[in-house]
C-alpha positions as CSV (number, residue, x, y, z in Angstrom):
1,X,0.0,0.0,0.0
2,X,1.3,3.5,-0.9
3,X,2.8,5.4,2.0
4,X,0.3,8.9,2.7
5,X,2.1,11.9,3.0
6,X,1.0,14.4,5.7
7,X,-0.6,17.5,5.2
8,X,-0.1,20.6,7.2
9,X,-2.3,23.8,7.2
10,X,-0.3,27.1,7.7
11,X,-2.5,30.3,9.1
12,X,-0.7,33.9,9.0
13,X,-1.8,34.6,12.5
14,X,0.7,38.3,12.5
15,X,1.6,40.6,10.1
16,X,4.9,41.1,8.0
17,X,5.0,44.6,8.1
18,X,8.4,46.2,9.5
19,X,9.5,42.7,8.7
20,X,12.9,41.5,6.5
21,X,12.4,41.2,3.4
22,X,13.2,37.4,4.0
23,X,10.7,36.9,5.6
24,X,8.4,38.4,3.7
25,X,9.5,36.5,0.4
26,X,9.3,33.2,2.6
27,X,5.2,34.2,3.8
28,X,4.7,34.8,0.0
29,X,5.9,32.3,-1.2
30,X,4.2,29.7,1.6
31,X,1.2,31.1,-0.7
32,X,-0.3,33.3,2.6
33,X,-1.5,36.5,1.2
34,X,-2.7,38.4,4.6
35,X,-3.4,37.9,8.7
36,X,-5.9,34.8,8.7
37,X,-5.5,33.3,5.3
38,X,-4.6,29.1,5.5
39,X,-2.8,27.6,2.5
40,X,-3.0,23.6,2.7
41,X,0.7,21.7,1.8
42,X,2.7,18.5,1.9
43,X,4.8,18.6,4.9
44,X,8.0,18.1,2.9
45,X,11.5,19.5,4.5
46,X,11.1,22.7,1.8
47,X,7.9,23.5,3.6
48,X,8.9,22.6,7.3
49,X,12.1,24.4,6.5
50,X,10.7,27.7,5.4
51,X,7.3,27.2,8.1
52,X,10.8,27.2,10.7
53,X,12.1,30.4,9.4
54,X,8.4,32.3,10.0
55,X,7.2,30.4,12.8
56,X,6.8,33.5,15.0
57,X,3.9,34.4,12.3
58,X,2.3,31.7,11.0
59,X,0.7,28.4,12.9
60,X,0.4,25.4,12.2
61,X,-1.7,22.2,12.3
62,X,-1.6,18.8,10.7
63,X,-4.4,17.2,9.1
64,X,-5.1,13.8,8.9
């Protein structure tokens, strides 16, 4: 049987204002557009990687 990979869901919960432009790049490119918008992805180690770097501003939750 084929091995499921796991999903996360990222919310924005803070804004990126007065932020790095790092950081800012990373949010956009998570797909988070503003302060309560969820994007659904594959928990790969590019996604948990760049969730790391902006983990002060966004949550997140696995779903099954």
């Amino acid at each position: 049987m084929a091995k499921e990979s796991q999903k996360i869901k990222i919310t924005q919960i803070k804004s990126i204002i007065n932020r790095h432009n790092k950081q800012k790049n990373t949010i956009a490119a998570l797909g988070l557009r503003r302060i309560h918008h969820s994007v659904v992805h594959t928990a790969t180690p590019q996604i948990l990687g760049m969730v790391n770097k902006v983990k002060h501003l966004v949550k997140t939750e696995e779903i099954n």
